[in-house]
Residue, then its C-alpha position, 0 to 999 in steps of 0.5 A: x719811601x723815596x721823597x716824590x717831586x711835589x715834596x721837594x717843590x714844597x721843601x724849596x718853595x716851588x712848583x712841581x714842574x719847576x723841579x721836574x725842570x731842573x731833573x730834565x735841564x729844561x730849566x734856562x728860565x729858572x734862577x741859578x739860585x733856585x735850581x742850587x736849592x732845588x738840588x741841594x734838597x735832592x741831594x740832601x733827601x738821597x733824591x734818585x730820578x727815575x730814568x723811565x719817567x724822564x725818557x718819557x717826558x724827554x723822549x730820550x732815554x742817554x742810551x746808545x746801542x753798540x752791536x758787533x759781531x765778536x766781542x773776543x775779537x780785539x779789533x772790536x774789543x777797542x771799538x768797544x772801549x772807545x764808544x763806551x768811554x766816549x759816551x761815557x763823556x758825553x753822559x750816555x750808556x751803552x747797551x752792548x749786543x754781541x751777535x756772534x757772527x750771526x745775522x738772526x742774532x743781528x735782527x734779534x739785537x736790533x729789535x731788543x734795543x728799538x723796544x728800549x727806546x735808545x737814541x740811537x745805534x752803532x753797528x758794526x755787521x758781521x762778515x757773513x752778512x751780505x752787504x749786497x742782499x742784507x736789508x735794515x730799512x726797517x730799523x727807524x733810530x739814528x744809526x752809524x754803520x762801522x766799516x760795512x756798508x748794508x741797506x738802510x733808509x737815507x733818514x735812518x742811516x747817519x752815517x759809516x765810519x771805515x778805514x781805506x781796505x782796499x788801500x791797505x791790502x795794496x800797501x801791504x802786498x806792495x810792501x812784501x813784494x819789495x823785499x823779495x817775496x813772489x808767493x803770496x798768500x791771501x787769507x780772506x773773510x768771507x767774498x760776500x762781504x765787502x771788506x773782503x772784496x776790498x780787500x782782494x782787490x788791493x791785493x790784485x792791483x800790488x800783483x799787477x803792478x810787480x807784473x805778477x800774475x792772479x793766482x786764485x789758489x794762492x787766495x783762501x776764503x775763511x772766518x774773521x777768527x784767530x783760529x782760522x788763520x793759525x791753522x792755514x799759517x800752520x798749513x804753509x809753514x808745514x808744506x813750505x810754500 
């Protein structure tokens, strides 16, 4: 049987909530000494805190949710490596939900880890959601949104963290068209989601600028997958465009 809080007080000569302190590092009050002893005696007797108890005494549970859309997919297969191990640095866990490109499994994700009582959420929605029409007013832990902008309330959301895409489609259409190319195609996600308009529109303007006209056939709406884009490459490849 594990050895109880009350025991360790009596080992080291204090009280329960001085122990209970040290485990919570509520402890500015208690001396450097008695908290290396309070530790040592955890130490010593194989002492494990239990987690469930501290989150309800501190109401935070060091645990963060990471939802993304495709885990295969490696621009969030780093994402996820970075949050984990900066966590990991800070001292929190991470619970991972992938949702599959799925806005039931999204709501689904959320509700799992609100039951949880995480301490806050990153959330990276997928690209069939419309960012327009999609509403998580209802998720109530501190959240921050990675590259899609969705509805949320002002006190939930903490933040967005996202990248230029309407720059970088520009500079890379810019960047083909000044070497020689007229034709260019546009393998975009889906025209629902924001990144994808963002992304068209930079596309647009580099046309514009080399007084090249919009040609909508040249643009092709798909999914944010490999395989996706492989077959229309293969398609153009194979017809020669």
């Amino acid at each position: 049987m594990s050895i109880t809080i009350k025991e360790i007080g009596e080992l080291a000569g204090v009280s329960k909530t001085t122990v209970s302190k040290v485990i919570n590092n509520k402890d500015e009050n208690i001396s450097q000494a008695t908290r290396e002893k309070i530790l040592k005696i955890m130490k010593e007797k194989n002492y494990v805190p239990n987690k469930l108890a501290q989150s309800l005494v501190t109401k935070k549970t060091n645990t963060i949710g990471l939802l993304i859309p495709d885990i295969r997919n490696p621009f969030f297969t780093d994402v996820s490596r970075g949050v984990e191990d900066k966590a990991n640095e800070e001292g929190y866990n991470i619970i991972l939900c992938n949702t599959d490109e799925d806005a039931k499994k999204e709501y689904e994700g959320i509700r799992t880890l609100s039951e949880r009582m995480i301490d806050g959420i990153i959330f990276a929605a997928s690209s069939n959601t419309n960012w327009k029409e999609a509403n998580y007013k209802d998720i109530k832990i501190p959240t921050v949104l990675i590259d899609k902008k969705i509805s949320m309330n002002k006190e939930t959301l903490k933040g967005i963290v996202k990248i230029n895409n309407f720059e970088g489609a520009y500079i890379a259409t810019k960047h083909l068209l000044d070497i020689g190319n007229k034709k260019i195609i546009y393998l975009s996600g889906p025209l629902q989601n924001e990144i994808a308009v963002d992304r068209l529109e930079g596309y647009k303007k580099a046309l514009i600028e080399c007084n090249l006209s919009y040609n909508p056939a040249y643009v092709f709406e798909g999914k944010y997958k490999i395989e996706w884009g492989t077959r229309i490459y293969k398609k153009f490849r194979k017809d020669r465009f």
